[in-house]
LODO-457617 format. One record per residue (C-alpha): x, y, z. Coordinates in steps of 0.001 Angstrom, whole numbers, padded with zeros to 6 digits, always signed. Layout:
REM LODO-457617
XYZ
...
REM end
This chain:
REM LODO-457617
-021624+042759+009033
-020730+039861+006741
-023102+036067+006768
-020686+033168+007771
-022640+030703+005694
-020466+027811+006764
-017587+026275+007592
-015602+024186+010066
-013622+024783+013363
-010861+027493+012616
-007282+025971+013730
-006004+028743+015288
-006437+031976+017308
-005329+033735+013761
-007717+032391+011604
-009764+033053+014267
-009208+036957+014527
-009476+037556+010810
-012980+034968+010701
-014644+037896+013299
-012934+040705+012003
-015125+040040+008824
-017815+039237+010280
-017826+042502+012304
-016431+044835+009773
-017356+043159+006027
-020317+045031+003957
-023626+042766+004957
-023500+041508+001397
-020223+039322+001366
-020729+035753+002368
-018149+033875+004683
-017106+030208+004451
-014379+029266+006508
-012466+025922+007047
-013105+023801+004549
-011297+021214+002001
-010851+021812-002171
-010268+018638-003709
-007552+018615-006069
-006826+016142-008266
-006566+012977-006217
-005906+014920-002799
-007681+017517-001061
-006645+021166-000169
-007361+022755+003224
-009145+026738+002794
-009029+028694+006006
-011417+031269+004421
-013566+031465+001203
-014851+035164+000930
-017412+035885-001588
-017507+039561-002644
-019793+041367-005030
-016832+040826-007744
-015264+037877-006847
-014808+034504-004982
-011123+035222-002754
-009283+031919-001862
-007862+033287+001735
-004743+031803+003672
-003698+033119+007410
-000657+032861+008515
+000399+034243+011708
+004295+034442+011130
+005551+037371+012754
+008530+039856+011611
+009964+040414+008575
+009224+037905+006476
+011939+037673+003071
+010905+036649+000100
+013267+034757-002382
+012270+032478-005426
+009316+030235-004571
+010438+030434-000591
+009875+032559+002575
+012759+033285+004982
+011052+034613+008312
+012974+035546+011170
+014029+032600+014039
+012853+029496+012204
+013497+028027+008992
+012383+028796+005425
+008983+027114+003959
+007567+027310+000846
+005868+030529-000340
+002223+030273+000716
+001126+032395-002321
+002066+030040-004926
+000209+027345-003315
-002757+028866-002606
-002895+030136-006251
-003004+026917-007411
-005820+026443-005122
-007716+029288-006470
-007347+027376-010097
-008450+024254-009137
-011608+025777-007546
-012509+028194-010604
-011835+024705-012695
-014411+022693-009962
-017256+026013-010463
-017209+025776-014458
-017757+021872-014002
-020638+022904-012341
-021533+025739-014059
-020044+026678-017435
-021521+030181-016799
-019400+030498-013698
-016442+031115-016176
-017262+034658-015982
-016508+034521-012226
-012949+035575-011209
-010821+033504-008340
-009283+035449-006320
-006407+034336-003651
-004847+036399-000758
-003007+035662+001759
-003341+037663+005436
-000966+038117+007723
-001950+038964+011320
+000413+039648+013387
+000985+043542+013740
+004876+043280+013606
+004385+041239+010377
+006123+042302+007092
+006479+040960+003952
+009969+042044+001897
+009815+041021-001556
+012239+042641-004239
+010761+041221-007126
+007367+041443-006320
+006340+038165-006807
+004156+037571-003955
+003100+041244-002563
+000158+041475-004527
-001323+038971-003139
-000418+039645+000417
-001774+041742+002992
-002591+042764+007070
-005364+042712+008723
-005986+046855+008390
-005445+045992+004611
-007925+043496+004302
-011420+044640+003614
-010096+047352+001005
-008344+044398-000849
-011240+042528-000898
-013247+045352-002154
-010615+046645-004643
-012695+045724-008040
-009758+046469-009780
-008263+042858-008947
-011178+041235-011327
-009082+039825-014815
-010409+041031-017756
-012721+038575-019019
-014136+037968-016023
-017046+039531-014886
-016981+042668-011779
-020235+041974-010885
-021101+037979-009039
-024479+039109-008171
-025991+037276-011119
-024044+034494-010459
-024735+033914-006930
-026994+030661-006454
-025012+029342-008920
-021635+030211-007213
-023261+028626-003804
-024798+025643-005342
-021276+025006-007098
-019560+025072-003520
-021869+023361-001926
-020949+020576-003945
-017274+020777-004014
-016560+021839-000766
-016427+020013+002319
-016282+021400+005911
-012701+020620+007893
-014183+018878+011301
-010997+019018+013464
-007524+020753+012848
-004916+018650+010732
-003353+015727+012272
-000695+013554+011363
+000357+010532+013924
+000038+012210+017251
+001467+015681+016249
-001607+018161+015550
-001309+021240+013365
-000500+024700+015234
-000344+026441+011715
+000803+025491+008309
+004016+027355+007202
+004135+026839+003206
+004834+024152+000477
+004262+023377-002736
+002787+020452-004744
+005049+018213-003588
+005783+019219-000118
+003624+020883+002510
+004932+022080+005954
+003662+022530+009469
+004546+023787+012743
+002502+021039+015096
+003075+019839+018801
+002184+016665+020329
-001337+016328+020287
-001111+014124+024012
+001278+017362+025215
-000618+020294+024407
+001658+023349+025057
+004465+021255+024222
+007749+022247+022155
+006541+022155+018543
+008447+020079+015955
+008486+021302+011575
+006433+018690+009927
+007506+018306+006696
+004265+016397+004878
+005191+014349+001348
+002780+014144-001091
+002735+011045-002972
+001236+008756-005590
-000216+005436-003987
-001966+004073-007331
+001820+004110-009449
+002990+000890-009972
+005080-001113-007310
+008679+000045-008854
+007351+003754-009123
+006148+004077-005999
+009321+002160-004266
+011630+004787-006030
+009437+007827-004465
+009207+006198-001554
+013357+006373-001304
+013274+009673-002770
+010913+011272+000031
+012402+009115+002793
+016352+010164+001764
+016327+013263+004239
+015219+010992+007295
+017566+008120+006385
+020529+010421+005794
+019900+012355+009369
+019151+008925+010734
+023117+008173+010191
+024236+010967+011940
+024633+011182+015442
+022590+014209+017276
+024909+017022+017128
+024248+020841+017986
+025164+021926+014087
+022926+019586+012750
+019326+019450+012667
+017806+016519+014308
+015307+014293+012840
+012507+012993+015110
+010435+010351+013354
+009053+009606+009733
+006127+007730+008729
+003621+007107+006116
-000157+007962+006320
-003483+006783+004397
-002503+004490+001604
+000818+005986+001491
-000463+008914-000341
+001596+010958+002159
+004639+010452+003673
+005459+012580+007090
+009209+013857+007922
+009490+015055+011727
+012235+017772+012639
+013577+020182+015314
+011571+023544+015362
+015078+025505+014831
+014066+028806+015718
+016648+030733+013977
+016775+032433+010523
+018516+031190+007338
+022059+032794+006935
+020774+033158+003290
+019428+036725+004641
+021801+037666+007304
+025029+038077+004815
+026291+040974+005904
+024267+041657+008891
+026962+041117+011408
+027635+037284+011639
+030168+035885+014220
+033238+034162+013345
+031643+031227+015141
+028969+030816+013216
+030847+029577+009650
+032837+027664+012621
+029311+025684+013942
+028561+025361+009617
+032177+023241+009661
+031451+022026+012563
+028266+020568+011509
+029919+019532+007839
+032406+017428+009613
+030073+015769+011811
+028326+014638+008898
+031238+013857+006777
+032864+011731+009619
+029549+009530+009815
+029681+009142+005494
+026869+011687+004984
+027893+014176+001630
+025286+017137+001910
+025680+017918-001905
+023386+021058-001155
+024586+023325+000763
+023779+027481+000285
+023342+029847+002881
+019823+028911+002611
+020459+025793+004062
+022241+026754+007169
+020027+028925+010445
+021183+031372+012340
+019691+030758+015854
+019189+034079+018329
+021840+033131+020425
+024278+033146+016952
+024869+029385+016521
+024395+027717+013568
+022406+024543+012459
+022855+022740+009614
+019968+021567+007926
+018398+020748+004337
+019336+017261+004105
+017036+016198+001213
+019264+015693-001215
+022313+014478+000742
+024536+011293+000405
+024412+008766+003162
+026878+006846+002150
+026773+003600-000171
+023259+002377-001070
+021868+000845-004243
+019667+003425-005559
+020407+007395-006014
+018449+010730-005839
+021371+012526-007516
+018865+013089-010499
+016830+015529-008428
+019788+017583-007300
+019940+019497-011240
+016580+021321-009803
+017736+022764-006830
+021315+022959-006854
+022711+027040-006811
+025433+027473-009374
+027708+029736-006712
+028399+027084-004598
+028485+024281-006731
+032554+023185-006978
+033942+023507-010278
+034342+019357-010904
+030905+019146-010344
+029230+021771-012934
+026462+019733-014723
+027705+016760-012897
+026210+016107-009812
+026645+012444-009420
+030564+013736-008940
+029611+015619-005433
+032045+014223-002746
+032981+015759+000906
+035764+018174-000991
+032407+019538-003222
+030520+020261+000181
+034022+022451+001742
+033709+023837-001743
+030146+025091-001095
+031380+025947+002560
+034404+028092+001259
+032069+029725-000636
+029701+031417+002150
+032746+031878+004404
+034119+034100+001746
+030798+035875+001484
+031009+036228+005120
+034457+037956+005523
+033686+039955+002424
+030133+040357+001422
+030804+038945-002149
+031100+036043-003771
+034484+034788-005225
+035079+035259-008325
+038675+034036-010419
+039687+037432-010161
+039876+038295-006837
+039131+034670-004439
+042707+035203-003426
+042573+038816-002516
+044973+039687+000323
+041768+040068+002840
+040941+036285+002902
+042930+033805+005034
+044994+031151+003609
+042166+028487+004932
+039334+029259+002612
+041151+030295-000455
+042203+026584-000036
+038682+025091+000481
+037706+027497-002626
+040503+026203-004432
+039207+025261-008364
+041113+021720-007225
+039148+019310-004873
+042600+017280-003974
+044001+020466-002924
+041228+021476-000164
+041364+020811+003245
+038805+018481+005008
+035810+020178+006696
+037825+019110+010206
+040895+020497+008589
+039031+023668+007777
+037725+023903+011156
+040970+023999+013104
+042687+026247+011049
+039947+028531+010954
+039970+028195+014639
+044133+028925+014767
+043273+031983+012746
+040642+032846+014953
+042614+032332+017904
+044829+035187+016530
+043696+038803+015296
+043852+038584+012106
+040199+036882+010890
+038608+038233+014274
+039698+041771+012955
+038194+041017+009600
+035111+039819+010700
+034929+043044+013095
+035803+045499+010857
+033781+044529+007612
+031262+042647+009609
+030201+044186+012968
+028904+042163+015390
+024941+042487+015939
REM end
């Protein structure tokens, strides 16, 4: 039975099952701290669980997603809601900054290896990653004391044995460390769980802290720099605030997800983004997995909805588009969009995310030339990969099996494609034959 030495007020019934399942199952030698805050840098880092084992410190993250969970790049796809960042990269980041915090303490504690894992709780849970970027440091509940124990983790250099180190190690936290009172709350929407993120970004599911039991919103939480000077911070300011200002223009809309509020926090060290819970997965994982005709219909739907209010998405993947459990699609992913004319430009930032596939031809290492004809470019794209589970290539984009429509919005000549409306009805004429309806069947079945 493992010593909880400390700690603050767990968030959730998750971090709650995995706090007592230590506690009740841990060897009586591995100390507990739970809920507390790791400065880094400027900011500070929340910890649902320190675990100190006889060979290392373990930086532990819960998260109670549920299903399969897809790993791809720096991002998790889980099923019904949208992506988030990949919790492992964060919290190993976390991890660093804490073994950097110990030697400042201690220079001995250099011999003490940082460990970071992240548990997933829920018994349907599982993690698919083809490149094995995150599974190591993943595991279940049944998995969790034999991970912990696994010696085998230690780095070389680092010491398999903490015993030695031990006051040190406690006296170290004990001044870096602070307890978490009270679950994370931004405005009046409280934390239910945090979903992912990165340096720059962390996101939440949360509900309405005056409405508990309430629909939950996607918090989408900003990091920024309030001591930069007055022209830095006004041009990060613009750049956080672009995906609330472009939604802002657009009229609510089914294929589009809606923005609920945005606001700054503290000094403006943080900047908060409030959005539609879309439960729903990204399309990203479901090509060729069954998808509807309707639901690159809903995508153009969505497109031309934003188009006709003078929003230019400039981003758009399958990644960027859910797949809700009824089959309808949402637009979403609006952070580096267009809303029309304005006197300053995040186009710079679009080089770092931007997926070569769908990027039109006219804009290849120029982004600042995205229009509405790049965007049907991008659209052409997945609805290609939807009729034939590839993407186009010169070769074959104008193989016999894909309609007249998209080999238009695909075509290497922006003037030449339709509009996204355009698209849409004569997708919909198609539809409203055999011919795409028996292509989408055949290669395609329904779910």
């Amino acid at each position: 039975m493992a010593q909880i030495v400390g700690g603050g007020q767990p968030v959730n019934d998750a971090e709650r099952r995995v706090i007592a399942y230590l506690r009740d199952h841990a060897p009586a030698d591995w100390l507990l701290l739970h809920n507390v805050e790791v400065p880094r840098g400027d900011d500070l880092f929340e910890v649902d669980l320190l675990v100190l084992t006889g060979h290392a410190l373990v930086v532990v993250d819960v998260k109670g997603t549920r299903g399969r969970i897809e790993v791809s790049g720096a991002r998790w796809f889980p099923p019904r809601r949208e992506a988030f960042g990949s919790p492992v990269t964060k919290l190993r980041g976390t991890a660093k900054a804490l073994k950097g915090l110990l030697v400042s303490r201690a220079t001995q504690l250099e011999r003490v290896y940082v460990d970071s894992l992240v548990v997933l709780t829920s018994p349907d849970a599982r993690l698919i990653d083809p490149a094995g970027r995150d599974a190591g440091s993943v595991t279940d509940l049944s998995g969790l004391i034999p991970t912990l124990s696994d010696v085998r983790r230690v780095r070389r250099g680092c010491s398999p044995d903490v015993r030695p180190y031990l006051t040190a190690v406690l006296d170290a936290l004990n001044q870096t460390v602070r307890r978490s009172t009270a679950p994370p709350r931004f405005g009046n929407w409280e934390v239910e769980e945090q979903l992912g993120g990165d340096a720059r970004v962390t996101e939440y599911r949360a509900f309405n802290a005056t409405l508990p039991g309430s629909e939950t919103v996607l918090l989408r939480v900003y990091q920024a720099d309030p001591l930069a000077d007055q022209a830095a911070r006004a041009a990060e300011r613009q750049r956080i605030a672009n995906a609330y200002q472009t939604l802002a223009r657009i009229p609510p809309h089914p294929c589009v997800v809606r923005s609920r509020d945005f606001f700054a926090i503290d000094d403006e060290s943080r900047f908060v983004l409030v959005l539609d819970d879309v439960h729903g997965q990204a399309l990203h994982l479901r090509l060729g997995r069954g998808e509807r005709l309707s639901v690159i219909q809903d995508l153009l739907r969505g497109l031309a909805h934003a188009h006709a209010h003078g929003v230019i998405h400039r981003a758009l993947t399958p990644a960027s588009v859910l797949v809700t459990d009824e089959g309808h699609a949402v637009l979403t992913g609006f952070d580096y969009a267009k809303p029309g004319p304005r006197d300053y430009t995040v186009v710079h930032e679009l080089n770092n995310v931007l997926d070569a596939h769908y990027v039109a031809p006219e804009c290849h290492d120029k982004a600042d030339r995205m229009t509405a004809a790049a965007d049907v470019y991008a659209a052409g794209v997945i609805a290609y990969q939807l009729l034939t589970g590839a993407l186009p290539t010169s070769a074959d984009a104008y193989g016999q099996e894909v309609p007249e429509v998209v080999r238009r919005m695909i075509d290497p000549a922006p003037a030449k494609r339709p509009t996204a409306a355009e698209s849409l009805a004569a997708l919909e004429g198609a539809g409203s034959g055999s011919r795409v309806r028996r292509l989408f069947r055949r290669l395609l079945p329904n779910d």
